[in-house]
TIPANU-102108 format. One line per 4 residues: their letters; for each residue x, y, z of C-alpha. Coordinates in nm, 2 decimals, decimal comma. Layout:
// TIPANU-102108
a = X:Y:Z; ...
This chain:
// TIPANU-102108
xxxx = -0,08:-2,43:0,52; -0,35:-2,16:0,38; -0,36:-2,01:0,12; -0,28:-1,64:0,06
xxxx = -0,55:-1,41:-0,09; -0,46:-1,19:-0,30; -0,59:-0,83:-0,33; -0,56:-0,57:-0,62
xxxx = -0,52:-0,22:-0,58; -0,45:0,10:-0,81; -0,09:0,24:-0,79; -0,17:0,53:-0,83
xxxx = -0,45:0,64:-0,60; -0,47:0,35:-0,39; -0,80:0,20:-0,45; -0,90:-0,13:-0,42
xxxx = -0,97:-0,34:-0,75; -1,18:-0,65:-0,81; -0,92:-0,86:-1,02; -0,56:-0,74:-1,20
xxxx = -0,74:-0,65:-1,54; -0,94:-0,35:-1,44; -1,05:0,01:-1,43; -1,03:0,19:-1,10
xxxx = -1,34:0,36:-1,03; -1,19:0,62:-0,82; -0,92:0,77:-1,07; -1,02:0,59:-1,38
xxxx = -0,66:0,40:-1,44; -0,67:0,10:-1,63; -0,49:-0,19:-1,55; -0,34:-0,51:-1,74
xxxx = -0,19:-0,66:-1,44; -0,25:-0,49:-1,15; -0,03:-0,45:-0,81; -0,14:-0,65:-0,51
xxxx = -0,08:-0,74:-0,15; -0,16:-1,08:0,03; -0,35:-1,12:0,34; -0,36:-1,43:0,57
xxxx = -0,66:-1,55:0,77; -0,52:-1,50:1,12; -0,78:-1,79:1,26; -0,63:-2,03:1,09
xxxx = -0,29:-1,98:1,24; -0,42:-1,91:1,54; -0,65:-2,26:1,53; -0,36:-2,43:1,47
xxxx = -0,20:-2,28:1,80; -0,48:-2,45:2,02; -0,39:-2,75:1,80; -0,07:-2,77:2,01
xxxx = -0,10:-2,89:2,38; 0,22:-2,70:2,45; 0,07:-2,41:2,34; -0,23:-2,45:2,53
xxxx = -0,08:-2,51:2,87; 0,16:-2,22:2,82; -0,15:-1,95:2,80; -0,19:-2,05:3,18
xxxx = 0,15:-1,87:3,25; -0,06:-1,48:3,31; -0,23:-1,65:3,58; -0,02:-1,90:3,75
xxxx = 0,25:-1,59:3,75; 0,00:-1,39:4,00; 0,05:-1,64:4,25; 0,43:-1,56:4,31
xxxx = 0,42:-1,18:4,26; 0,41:-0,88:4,39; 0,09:-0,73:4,34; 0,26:-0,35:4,36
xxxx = 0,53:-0,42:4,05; 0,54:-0,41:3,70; 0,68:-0,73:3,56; 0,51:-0,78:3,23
xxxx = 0,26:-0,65:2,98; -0,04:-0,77:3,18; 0,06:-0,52:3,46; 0,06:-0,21:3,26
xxxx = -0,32:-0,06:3,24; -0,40:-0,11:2,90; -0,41:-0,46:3,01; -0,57:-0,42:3,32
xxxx = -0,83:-0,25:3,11; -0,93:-0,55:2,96; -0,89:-0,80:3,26; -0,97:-0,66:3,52
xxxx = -1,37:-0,67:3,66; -1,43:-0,97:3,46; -1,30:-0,83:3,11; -1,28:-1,03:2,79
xxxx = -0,93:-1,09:2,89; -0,96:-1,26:3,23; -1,11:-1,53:3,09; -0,77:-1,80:2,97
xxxx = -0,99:-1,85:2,64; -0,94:-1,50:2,50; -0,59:-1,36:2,39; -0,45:-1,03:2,29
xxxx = -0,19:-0,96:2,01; 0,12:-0,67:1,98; 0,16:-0,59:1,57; 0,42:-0,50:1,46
xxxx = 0,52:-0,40:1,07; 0,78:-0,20:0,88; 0,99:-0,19:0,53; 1,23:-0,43:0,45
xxxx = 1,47:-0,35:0,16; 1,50:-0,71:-0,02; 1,77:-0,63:-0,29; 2,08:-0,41:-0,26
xxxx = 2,05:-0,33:-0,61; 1,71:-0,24:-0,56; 1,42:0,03:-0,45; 1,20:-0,33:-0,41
xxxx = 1,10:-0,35:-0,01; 0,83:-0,58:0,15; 0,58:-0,53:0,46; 0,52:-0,76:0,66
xxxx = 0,28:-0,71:0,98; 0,32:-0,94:1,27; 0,15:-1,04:1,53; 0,30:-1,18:1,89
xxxx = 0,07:-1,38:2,15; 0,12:-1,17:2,54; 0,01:-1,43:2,66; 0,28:-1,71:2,64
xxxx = 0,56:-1,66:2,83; 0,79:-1,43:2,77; 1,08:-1,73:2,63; 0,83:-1,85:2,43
xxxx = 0,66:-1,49:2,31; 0,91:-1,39:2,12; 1,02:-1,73:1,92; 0,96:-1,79:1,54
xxxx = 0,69:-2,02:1,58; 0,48:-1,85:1,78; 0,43:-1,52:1,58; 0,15:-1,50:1,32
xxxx = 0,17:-1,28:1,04; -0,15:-1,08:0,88; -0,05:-1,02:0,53; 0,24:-0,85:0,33
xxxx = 0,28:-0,58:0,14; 0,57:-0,60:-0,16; 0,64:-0,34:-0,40; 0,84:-0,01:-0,47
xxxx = 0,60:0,22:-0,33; 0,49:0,26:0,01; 0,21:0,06:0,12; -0,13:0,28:0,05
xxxx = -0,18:0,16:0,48; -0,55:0,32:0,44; -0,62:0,05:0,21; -0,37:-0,30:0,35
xxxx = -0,43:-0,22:0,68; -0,74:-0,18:0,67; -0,82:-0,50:0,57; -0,64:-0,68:0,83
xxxx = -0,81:-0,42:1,09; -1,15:-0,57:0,96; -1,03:-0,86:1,06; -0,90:-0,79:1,39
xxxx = -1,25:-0,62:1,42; -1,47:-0,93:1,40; -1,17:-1,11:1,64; -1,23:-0,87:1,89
xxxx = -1,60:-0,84:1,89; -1,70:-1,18:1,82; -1,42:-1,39:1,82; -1,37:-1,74:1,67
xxxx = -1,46:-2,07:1,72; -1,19:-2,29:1,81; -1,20:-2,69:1,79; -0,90:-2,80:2,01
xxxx = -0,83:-3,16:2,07; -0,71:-3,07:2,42; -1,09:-2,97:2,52; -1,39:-3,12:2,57
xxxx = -1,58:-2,91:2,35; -1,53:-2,59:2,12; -1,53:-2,29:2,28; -1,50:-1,92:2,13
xxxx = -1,22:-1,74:2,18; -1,13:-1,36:2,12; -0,89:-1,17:2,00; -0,78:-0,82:2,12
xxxx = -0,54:-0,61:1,94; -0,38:-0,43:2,27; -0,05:-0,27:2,12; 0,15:-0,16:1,82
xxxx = 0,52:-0,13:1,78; 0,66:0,05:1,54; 0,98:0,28:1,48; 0,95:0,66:1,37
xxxx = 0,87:0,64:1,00; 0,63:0,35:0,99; 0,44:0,48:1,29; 0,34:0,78:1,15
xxxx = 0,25:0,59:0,81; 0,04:0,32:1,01; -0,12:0,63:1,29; -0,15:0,84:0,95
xxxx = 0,03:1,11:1,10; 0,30:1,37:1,00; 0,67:1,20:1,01; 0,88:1,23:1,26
xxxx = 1,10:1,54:1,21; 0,75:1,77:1,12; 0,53:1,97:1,35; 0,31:1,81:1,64
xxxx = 0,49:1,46:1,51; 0,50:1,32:1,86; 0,21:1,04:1,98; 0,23:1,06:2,28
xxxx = 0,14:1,52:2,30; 0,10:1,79:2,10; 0,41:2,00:2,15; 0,50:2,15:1,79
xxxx = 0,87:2,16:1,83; 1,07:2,44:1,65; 1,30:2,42:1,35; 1,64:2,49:1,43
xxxx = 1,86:2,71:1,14; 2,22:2,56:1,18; 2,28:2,79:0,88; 2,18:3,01:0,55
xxxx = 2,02:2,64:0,42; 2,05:2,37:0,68; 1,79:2,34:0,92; 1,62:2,04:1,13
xxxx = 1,33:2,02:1,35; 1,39:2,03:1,73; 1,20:1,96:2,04; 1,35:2,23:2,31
xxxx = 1,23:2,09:2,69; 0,97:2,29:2,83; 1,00:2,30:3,20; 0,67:2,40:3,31
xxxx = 0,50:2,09:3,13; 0,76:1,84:2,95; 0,53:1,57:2,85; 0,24:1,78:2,78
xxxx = -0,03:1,84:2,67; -0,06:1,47:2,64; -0,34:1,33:2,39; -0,61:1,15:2,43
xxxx = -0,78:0,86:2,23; -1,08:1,00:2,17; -0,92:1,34:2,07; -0,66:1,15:1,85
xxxx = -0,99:1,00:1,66; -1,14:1,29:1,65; -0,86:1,54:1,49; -0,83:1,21:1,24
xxxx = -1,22:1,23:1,12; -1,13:1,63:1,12; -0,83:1,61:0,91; -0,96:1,34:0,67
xxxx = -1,30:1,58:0,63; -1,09:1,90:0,62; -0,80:1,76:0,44; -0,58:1,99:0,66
xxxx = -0,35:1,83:0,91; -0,47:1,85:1,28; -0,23:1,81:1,55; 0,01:1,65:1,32
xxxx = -0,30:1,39:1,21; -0,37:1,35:0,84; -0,63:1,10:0,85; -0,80:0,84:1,04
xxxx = -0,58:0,55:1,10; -0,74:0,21:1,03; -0,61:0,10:1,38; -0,95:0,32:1,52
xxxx = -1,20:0,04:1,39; -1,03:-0,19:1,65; -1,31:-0,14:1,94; -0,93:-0,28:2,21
xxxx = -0,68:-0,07:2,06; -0,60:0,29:2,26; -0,40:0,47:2,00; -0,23:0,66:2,22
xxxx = -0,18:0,43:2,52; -0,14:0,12:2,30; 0,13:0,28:2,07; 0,47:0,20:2,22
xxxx = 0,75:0,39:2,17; 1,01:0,19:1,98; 1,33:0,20:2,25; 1,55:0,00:2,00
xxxx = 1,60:0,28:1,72; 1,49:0,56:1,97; 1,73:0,50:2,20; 2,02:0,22:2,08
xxxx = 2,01:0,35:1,73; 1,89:0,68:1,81; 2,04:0,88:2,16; 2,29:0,62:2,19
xxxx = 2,44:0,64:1,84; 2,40:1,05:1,84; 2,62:1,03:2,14; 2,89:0,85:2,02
xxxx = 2,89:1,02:1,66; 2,94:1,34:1,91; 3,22:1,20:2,09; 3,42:1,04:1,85
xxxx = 3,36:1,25:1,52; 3,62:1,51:1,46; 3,36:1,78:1,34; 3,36:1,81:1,73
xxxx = 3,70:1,82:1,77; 3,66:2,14:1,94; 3,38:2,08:2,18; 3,49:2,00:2,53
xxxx = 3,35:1,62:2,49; 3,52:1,50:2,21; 3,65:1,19:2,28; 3,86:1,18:1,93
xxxx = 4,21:1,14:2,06; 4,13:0,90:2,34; 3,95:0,60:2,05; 4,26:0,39:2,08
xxxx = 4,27:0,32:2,49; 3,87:0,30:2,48; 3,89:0,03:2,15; 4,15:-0,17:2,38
xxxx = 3,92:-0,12:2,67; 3,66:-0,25:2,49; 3,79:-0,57:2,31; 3,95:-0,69:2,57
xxxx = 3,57:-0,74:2,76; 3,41:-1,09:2,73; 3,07:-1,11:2,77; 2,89:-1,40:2,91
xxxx = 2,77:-1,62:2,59; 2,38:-1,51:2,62; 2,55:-1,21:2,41; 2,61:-1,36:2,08
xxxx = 2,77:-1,06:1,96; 3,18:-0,95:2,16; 3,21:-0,60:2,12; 3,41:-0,44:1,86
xxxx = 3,63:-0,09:1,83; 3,52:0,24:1,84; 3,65:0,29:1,47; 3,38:0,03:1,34
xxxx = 3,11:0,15:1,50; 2,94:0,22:1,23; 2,84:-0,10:1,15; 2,71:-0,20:1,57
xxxx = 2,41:-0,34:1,59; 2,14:-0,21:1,79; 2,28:-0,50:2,04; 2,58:-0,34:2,04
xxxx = 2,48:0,01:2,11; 2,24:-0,17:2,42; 2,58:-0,35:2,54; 2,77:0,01:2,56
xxxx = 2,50:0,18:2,72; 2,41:-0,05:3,01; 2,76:-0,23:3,06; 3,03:-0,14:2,92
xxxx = 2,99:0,26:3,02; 3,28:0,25:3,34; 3,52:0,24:3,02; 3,44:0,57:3,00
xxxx = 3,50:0,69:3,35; 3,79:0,92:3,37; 3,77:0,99:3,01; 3,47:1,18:2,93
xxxx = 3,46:1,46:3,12; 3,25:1,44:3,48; 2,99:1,70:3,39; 2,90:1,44:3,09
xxxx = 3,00:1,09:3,23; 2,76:1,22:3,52; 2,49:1,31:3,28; 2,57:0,99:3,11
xxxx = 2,50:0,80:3,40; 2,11:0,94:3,46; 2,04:0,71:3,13; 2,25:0,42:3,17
xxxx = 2,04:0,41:3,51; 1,69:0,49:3,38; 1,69:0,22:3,09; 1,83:-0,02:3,29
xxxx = 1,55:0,00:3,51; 1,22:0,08:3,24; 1,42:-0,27:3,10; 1,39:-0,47:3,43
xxxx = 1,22:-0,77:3,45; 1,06:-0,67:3,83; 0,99:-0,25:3,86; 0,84:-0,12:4,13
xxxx = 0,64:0,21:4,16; 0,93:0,42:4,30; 1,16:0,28:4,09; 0,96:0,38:3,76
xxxx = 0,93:0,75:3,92; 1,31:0,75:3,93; 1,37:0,67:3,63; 1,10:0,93:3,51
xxxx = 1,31:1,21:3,69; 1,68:1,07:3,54; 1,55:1,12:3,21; 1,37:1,44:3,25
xxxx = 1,68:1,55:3,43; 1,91:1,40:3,14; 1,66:1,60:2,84; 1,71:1,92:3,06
xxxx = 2,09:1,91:3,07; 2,08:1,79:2,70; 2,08:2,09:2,52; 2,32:2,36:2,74
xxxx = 2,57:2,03:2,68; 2,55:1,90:2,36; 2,37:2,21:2,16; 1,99:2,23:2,07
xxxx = 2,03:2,12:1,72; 2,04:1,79:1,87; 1,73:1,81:2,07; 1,58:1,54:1,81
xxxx = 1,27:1,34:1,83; 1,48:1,04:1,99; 1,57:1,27:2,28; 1,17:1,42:2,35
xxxx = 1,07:1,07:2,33; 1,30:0,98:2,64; 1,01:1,21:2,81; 0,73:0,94:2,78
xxxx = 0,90:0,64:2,82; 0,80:0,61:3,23; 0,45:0,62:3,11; 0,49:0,36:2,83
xxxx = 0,58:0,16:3,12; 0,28:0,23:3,34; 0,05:0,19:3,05; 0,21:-0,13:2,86
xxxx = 0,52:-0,28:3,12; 0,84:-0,33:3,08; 1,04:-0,21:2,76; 1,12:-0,54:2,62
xxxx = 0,73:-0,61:2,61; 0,70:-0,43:2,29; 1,02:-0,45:2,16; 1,13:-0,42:1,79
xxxx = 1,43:-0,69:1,83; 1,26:-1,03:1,78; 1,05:-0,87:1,43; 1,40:-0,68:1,30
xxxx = 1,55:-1,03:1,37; 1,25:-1,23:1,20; 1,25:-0,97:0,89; 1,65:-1,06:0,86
xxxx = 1,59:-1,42:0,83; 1,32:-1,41:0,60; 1,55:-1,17:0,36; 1,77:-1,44:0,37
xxxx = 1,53:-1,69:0,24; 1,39:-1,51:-0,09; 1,55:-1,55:-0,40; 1,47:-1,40:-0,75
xxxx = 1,25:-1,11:-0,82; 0,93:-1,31:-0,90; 0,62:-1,36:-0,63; 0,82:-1,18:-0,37
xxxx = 0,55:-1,15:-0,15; 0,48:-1,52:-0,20; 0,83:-1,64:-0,12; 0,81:-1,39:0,20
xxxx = 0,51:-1,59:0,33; 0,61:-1,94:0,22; 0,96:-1,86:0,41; 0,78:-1,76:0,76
xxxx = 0,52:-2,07:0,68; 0,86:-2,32:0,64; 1,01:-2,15:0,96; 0,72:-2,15:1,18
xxxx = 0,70:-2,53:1,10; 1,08:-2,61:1,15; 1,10:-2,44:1,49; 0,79:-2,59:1,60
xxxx = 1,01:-2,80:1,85; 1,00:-2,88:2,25; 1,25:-2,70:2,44; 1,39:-2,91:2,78
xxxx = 1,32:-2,60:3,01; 1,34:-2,61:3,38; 1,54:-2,54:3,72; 1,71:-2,83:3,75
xxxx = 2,12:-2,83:3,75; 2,28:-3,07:3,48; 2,62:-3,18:3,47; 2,82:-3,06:3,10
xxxx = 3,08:-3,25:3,00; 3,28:-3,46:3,16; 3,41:-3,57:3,54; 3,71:-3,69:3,71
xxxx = 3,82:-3,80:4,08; 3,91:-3,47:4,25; 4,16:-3,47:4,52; 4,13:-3,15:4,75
xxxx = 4,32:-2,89:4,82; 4,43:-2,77:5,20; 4,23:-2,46:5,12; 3,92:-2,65:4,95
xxxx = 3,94:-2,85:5,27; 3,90:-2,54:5,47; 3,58:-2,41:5,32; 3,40:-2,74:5,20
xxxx = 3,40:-2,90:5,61; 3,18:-2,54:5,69; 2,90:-2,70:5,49; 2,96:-3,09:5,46
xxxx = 3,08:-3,21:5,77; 3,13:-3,56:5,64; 3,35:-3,44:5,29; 3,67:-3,66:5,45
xxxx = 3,52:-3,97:5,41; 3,34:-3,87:5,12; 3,47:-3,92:4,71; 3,44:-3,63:4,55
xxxx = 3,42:-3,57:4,18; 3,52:-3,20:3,93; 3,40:-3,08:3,68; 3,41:-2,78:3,42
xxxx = 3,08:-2,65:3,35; 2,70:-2,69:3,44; 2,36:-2,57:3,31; 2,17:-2,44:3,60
xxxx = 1,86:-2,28:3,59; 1,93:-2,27:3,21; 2,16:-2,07:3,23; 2,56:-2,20:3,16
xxxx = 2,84:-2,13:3,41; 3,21:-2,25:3,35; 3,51:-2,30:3,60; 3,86:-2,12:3,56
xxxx = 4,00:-2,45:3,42; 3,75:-2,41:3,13; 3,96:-2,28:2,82; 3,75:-2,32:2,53
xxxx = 3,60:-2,00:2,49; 3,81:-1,73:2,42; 3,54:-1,42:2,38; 3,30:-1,51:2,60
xxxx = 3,32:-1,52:3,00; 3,12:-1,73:3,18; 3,27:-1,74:3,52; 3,14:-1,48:3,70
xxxx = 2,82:-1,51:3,99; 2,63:-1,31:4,16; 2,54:-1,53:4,47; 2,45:-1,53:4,86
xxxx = 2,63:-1,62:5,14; 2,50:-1,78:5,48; 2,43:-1,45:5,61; 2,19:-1,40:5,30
xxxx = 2,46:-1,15:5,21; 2,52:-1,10:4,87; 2,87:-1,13:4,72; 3,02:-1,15:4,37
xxxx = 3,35:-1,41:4,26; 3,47:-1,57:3,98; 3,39:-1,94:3,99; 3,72:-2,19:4,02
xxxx = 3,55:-2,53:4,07; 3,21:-2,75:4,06; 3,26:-3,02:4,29; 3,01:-3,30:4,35
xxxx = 3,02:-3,63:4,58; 3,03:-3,92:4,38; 2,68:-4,07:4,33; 2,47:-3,76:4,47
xxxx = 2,21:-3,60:4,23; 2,39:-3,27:4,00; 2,15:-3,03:4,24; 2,38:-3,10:4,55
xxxx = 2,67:-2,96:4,38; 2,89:-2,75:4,52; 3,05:-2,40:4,37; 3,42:-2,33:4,50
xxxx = 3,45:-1,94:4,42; 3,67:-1,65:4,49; 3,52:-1,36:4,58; 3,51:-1,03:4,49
xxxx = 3,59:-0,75:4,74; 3,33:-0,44:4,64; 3,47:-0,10:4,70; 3,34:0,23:4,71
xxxx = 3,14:0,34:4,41; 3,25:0,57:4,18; 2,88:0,64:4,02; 2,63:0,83:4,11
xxxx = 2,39:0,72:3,92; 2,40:0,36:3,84; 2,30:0,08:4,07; 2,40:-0,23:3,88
xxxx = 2,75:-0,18:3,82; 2,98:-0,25:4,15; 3,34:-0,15:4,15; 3,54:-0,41:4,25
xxxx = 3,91:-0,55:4,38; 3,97:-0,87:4,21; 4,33:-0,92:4,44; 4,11:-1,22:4,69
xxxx = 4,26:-1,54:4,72; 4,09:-1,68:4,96; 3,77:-1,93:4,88; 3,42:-1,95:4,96
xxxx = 3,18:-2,30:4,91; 2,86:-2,27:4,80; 2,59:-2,53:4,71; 2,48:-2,38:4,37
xxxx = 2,17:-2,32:4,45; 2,25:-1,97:4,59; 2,39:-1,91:4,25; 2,19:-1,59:4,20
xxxx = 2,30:-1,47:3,86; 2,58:-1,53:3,59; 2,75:-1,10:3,62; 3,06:-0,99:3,34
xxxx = 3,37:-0,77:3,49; 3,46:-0,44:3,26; 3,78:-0,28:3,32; 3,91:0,06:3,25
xxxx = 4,18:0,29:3,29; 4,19:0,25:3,66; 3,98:0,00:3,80; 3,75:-0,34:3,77
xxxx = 3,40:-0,34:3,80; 3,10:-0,62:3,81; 2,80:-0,56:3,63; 2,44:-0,79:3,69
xxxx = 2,31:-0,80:3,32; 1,93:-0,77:3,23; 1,77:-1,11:3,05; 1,70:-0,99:2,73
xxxx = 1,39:-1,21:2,62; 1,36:-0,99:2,31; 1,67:-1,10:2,14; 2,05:-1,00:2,06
């Protein structure tokens, strides 16, 4: 492992100092043992990437993925057109030696006891797949910042931006066993993700609840007097133009050399932000918007503190009275187990996880049907619908228009519902997330949920006040190593657990003769649960979890038609291969919907006894039933690569 370089600096101006005994020569402070931040060579970590034939091989995935695709759609970072940018007419990132990196870096509070937090930027690689993108051992980390102040981001990212600089423009020879002979690789920084507060420290902008705070245009907003001394800052929808004036790069850069000349705030600019001296990175296009605390932890939250608080007892959504039916509601759902976390009551909401607040927004809204009132469940709906879709691992054109005009539509209806005061930054960002789309893919691309998880597991690992900073990059070092690890990964169907003789039933008999004529003379073996496709689905007669659900498929008929059921039995002849296995199920009946909105939530009748038999390869997907007041519904959950 390298070794960390340390770098002194002035705590009180921010300048950069040439060991920890010094004077600064901008403000004249001495030192007797200075502050300082550590930096990591990033081609070292990323030489010892190429070192791994794994690794290598899984770079090929941008390109072998264009061969099964639909040109038209938007399935991944490399289809938005900051990526394009750089690919496309023989761009430094069509060639399968170059790669491109999303940072990522915020404040993590290390002690309760505390002020103490440490910075940590990370870096992930777009171009492995997105199973492996997102795992420990694949991210690379650029230096860290630890101390009670703020990181001074004009001087630590700065370095690291010098870097990223020489990456990008010359790039770095790599020596890779699995070649014939060194070759030079570069590096492109092509986006930043970031929540509110540290993306206006890293952009050098104002913060988010000031004038012109927004990246992505230059509406000013308004502060809103909810009395003699409480105010906040609003953005109020403006019909004629809601996602305008939109800024450019170029006139981002420029109000930044302004501002920093001037020192007078342009546009909401301060400064120049060291991102600029990155020749790949587009400010503006490249800077996602973070959908985790913007929307889980932002509109999502907002929305239930509105519904369930009793400062709104009086409004005409308040929800207060009705917490009890939709806690019941709620605990009695079992997810399937690729969501780690089984939802909890209303009452404890509190202490959801952004997880949790994504799990109530996309799947578990029909609790709320016939509670909230229409005019707002309706509203509801136009976001439940939009995000599912901007989240989608396949979006077409049309489909990223619709959800552009369900959230337009739900920020326009926001304020005459819920009041303007709530008109927050969360809810003018819902404006420009269709675009982030366009310009960068699909929401999970740049999603804050795999480096919120990484910064939690690193907290865990530090211990004592001394060398924090060391003991931050010594943990991610020790973890990148540990989870260096092959993963069995493919589309084949295995077997879990064990088998026994199966003798069938009259109405097994009915439905297996439709697709094995010869079952009668056949031996035929049950079991409880496979793994197909990696993903686990269990029988009825499998008891052992009791808060997850794993049951329930999506899958097609003969007639290609596509049907929903709760799986009762795998059944395999004796001595045939797992793939040749055979799915008794009992179907769904789907009934008329009771949305208006949402597409990926069926209401269903769960009263079928009869059976179909399926060969599990037109298992589709593994789907969860919600129930509420009134009825049963099937929902088709989104694979969240980013984390739970």
């Amino acid at each position: 492992m390298e070794e960390a370089q340390r770098c002194y600096y002035c705590s009180t101006c921010g300048g950069e100092l040439p060991n920890c005994d010094s004077e600064c020569s901008d403000c004249g402070e001495k030192f007797a043992n200075a502050p300082y931040f550590l930096l990591l060579p990033l081609e070292a970590q990323i030489q010892r990437k190429f070192d791994q034939k794994k690794f290598v091989s899984n770079l090929e995935y941008r390109f072998e993925r264009s061969v099964h695709r639909d040109s038209s759609t938007i399935q991944d970072i490399y289809d938005g057109s900051v990526y394009k940018r750089l690919s496309e007419n023989e761009g430094p990132l069509s060639s399968p030696n170059n790669l491109s990196l999303t940072v990522n870096t915020d404040g993590v509070k290390i002690f309760n006891s505390s002020k103490r937090s440490f910075w940590p930027v990370y870096f992930i690689i777009n171009e492995l797949p997105p199973k492996m993108r997102f795992r420990l051992e694949n991210m690379l980390i650029g230096g860290v910042w630890c101390s009670f102040q703020k990181p001074f981001m004009s001087l630590f990212l700065k370095r690291i931006c010098e870097a990223l600089k020489n990456l990008c423009l010359f790039g770095m020879q790599v020596h890779s066993p699995h070649f014939s002979s060194p070759f030079t690789s570069k590096i492109m920084l092509l986006s930043g993700t970031f929540d509110l507060p540290a993306r206006a420290s890293v952009l050098n902008m104002k913060q988010f609840n000031a004038f012109y705070a927004c990246v992505k245009c230059t509406q000013p907003g308004k502060t809103y007097h909810s009395g003699p001394r409480a105010h906040s800052h609003v953005w109020p929808f403006i019909k004629s133009d809601p996602t305008g004036p939109k800024r450019t790069h170029q006139q981002f850069i420029a109000n930044g050399i302004e501002a920093a000349r001037s020192h007078n705030p342009i546009a909401g600019i301060v400064g120049i932000t060291p991102l600029a001296m990155v020749h790949s990175y587009n400010v503006i296009q490249g800077t996602a918007i973070d959908h985790m605390h913007g929307i889980f932890l932002g509109v999502v939250r907002n929305l239930l503190s509105l519904w369930f608080q009793s400062d709104h007892h009086k409004e005409p959504y308040y929800l207060g009275k009705s917490t009890n039916i939709i806690s019941q509601l709620l605990l009695s759902s079992k997810p399937p187990c690729e969501f780690s976390r089984c939802p909890r009551s209303i009452s404890e909401r509190k202490d959801w996880k952004a997880s949790e607040y994504r799990m109530f927004l996309l799947y578990y809204t029909p609790i709320l049907e016939g509670i909230l009132p229409s005019v707002y469940f309706e509203h509801l709906e136009l976001l439940v619908q939009a995000v599912y879709i901007l989240l989608s691992m396949n979006i077409s054109e049309n489909q990223i228009t619709a959800a552009e005009r369900f959230l337009t539509n739900f920020v326009h209806r926001y304020a005459n519902l819920y009041g303007e005061q709530h008109m927050n930054m969360n809810v003018h960002n819902l404006l420009h997330y269709a675009d982030s789309v366009r310009e960068l893919g699909p929401l999970w691309t740049t999603s804050l949920f795999p480096f919120e998880s990484f910064n939690g597991q690193v907290r865990c690992f530090i211990h004592g006040t001394r060398g924090i900073g060391e003991q931050a990059i010594q943990c991610v070092q020790i973890m990148q190593k540990k989870y260096q690890r092959e993963k069995v990964e493919g589309n084949e169907t295995i077997i879990l657990g064990a088998t026994s003789v199966h003798e069938m039933t009259k109405d097994e008999q009915d439905v297996i003769k439709v697709v094995h004529c010869d079952w009668s003379t056949a031996t035929w073996v049950k079991f409880s649960r496979i793994c197909h496709k990696n993903v686990s689905y269990h029988s009825e007669s499998w008891n052992q979890s009791s808060h997850h659900d794993n049951t329930v498929a999506m899958y097609a008929t003969n007639q290609q038609n596509i049907n929903f059921g709760r799986i009762v039995s795998f059944i395999l002849q004796h001595g045939q291969q797992p793939s040749k296995t055979y799915v008794m199920i009992r179907p769904f009946t789907l009934q008329t919907s009771v949305f208006s909105s949402i597409t990926h939530i069926h209401r269903i009748s769960t009263d079928v006894q009869t059976l179909h038999c399926i060969p599990v390869s037109s298992i589709l997907a593994k789907c969860m039933v919600i129930t509420n007041c009134n009825h049963n519904f099937v929902a088709i959950p989104l694979v969240h690569f980013d984390g739970d």
